[in-house]
N, C-alpha and C positions, 0 to 999 in steps of 0.2 A: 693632513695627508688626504684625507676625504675631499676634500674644497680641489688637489692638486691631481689626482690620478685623472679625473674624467677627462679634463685638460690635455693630458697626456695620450690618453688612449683615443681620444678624438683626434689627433693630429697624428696617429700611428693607424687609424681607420681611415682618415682620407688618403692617407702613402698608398694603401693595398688595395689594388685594381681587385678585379672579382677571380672568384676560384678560379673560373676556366681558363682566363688569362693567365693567372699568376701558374699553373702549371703548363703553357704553354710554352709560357717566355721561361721560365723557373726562374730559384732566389739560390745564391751563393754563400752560403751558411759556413761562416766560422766559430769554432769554439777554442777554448784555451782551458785546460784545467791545473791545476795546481794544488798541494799538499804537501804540508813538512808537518814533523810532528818529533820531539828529541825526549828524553829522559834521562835522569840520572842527577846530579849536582843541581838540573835545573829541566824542569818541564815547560814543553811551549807545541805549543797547536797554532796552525795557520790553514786556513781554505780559501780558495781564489776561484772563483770562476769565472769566464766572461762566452757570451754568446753574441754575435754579430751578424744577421740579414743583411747582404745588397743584393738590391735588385736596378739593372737597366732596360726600359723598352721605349722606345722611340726615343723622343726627347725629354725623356723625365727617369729621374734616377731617386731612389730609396732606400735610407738608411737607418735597420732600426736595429739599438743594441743593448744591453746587458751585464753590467758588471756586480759582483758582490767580493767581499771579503771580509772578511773573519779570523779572528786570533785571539789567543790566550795564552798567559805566563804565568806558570806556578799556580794552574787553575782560573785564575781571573782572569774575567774580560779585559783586553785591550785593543780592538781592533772591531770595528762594526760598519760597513760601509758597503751603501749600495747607491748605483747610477743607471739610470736610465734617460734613455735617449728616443726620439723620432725624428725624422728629416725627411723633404723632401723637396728635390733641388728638380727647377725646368730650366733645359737651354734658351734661352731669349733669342741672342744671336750668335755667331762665330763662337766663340771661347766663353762668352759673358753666360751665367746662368742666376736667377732668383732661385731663395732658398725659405722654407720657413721651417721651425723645428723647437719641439717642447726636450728642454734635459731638464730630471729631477737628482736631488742628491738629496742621499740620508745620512748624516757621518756623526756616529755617536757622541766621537771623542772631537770634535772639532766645532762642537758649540750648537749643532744645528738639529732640530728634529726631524727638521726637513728645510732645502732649497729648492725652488723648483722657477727655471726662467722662460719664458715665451718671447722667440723671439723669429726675426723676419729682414731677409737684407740682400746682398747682389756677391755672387762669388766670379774667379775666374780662373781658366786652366792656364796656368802659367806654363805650364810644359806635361806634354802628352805623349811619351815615346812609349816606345817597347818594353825598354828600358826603367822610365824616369816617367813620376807624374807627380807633379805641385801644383797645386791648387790653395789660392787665397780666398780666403771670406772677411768681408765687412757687414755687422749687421747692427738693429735696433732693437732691446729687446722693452719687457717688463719681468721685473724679479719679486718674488713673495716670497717672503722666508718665516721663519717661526725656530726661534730659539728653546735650548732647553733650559737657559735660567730662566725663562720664561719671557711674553712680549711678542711679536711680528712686528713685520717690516715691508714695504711695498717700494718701490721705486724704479727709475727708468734706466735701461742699460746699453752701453754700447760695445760692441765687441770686436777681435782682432780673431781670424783660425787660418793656421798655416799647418797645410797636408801633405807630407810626401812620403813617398814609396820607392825604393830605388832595390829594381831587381839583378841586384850584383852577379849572378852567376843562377841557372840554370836551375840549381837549387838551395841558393840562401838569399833572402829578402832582408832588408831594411828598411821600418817604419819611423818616423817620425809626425809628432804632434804635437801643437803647439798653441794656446789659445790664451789670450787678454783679454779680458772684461770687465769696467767700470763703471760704478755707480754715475752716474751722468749728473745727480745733485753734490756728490760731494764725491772728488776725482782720489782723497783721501781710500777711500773703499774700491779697492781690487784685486782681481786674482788671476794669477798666475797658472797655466797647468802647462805641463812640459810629461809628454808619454814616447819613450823609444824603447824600440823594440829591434831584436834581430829573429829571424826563423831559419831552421837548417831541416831542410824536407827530407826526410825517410824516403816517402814513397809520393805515390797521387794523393794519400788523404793524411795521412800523415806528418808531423811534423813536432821537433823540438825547438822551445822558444827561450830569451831572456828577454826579460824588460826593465826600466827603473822608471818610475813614476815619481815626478817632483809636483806636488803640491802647495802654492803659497797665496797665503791671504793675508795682506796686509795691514788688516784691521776686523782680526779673529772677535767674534761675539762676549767674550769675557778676558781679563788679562792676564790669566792662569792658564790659557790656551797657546799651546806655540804657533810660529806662523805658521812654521814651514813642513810639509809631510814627506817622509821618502819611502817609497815600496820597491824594492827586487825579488823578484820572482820568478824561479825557471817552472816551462810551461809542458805541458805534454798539448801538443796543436791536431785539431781536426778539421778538416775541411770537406764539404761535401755539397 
């Protein structure tokens, strides 16, 4: 994790123009929080948080975000997983914009101490409305990873992310997320993430969420690991 954070925070330091700027233009700060917690015949603890920076000013836009989760059944740990992300995409021309961006992941129960990818590629705004906005990316990256049966792994990766946002009504949204990425030495090695979400707005900051999270790796670090991960979650949403 040491070798992976500086990585991370360096490519989350060139995103951020300087103070003066960054309060001039301002950042649109999203949170999500979450908590379930049951007793009786059977005890279980769940905590969810995600925090979400965008920022746009001229022709460069900035993405940096946040996720953890956490859980336990009957006491014991089942559930340990955090991600982080940096991004920061320039328009080139018309629709086309380059992107480069470090995501780390931590996921206890999924074989990994840590993953962390570095990667760099060309996106496009497939559709821009009021309404509607998709956005494609194709990138290159490089992947380091470090197992908890023990061992790392380094290699070269190529990726697929499909973005859209569809503002159904005034006050309820729809997200969807969608990203492929494969090992580029052995196409054996890939994975799958699929993130939708809906939000129904209270107020201007306000807001209640659902999501389901599909996670699939098709060739998990041990074979005692399942491939496939699923999370539902309803959210209390902040926006400011």
């Amino acid at each position: 994790m040491k070798k992976v954070l500086p990585i991370f925070l360096s490519v989350s330091l060139i995103s951020i123009p300087s103070l003066s700027e960054e309060k001039k233009e301002g950042w649109k700060v999203h949170t999500e929080l979450s908590y379930v917690k049951t007793s009786g015949n059977s005890e279980t603890e769940t905590f969810a948080t995600k925090v979400e920076g965008n920022r746009d000013y001229n022709a460069t836009r900035v993405k940096l975000k946040g996720e953890f989760l956490y859980g336990k059944a009957n006491k014991k740990e089942n559930t340990n997983k955090l991600n982080l992300l940096g991004r920061m995409e320039r328009i080139v021309f018309g629709k086309f914009f380059g992107f480069m961006q470090d995501e780390y992941y931590r996921d206890k129960f999924s074989g990994y101490d840590y993953r962390n990818v570095f990667s760099a590629g060309l996106g496009y705004d497939i559709v821009k409305t009021e309404k509607h906005k998709l956005k494609g990316m194709a990138s290159l990256g490089y992947a380091l990873e470090d197992y908890k049966s023990g061992g790392t792994e380094d290699y070269p990766t190529g990726g697929l992310n499909i973005d859209y946002i569809w503002d159904i009504k005034e006050n309820l949204r729809f997200k969807q997320e969608l990203k492929y990425e494969t090992d580029l030495q052995d196409t054996e090695v890939y994975f799958v993430n699929s993130n939708s979400s809906v939000e129904v707005k209270i107020n201007n900051n306000f807001s209640l969420g659902v999501g389901l999270k599909i996670a699939y790796q098709n060739s998990p670090p041990s074979k005692d690991i399942e491939k496939t991960d699923t999370t539902f979650l309803t959210s209390l949403i902040i926006d400011f």
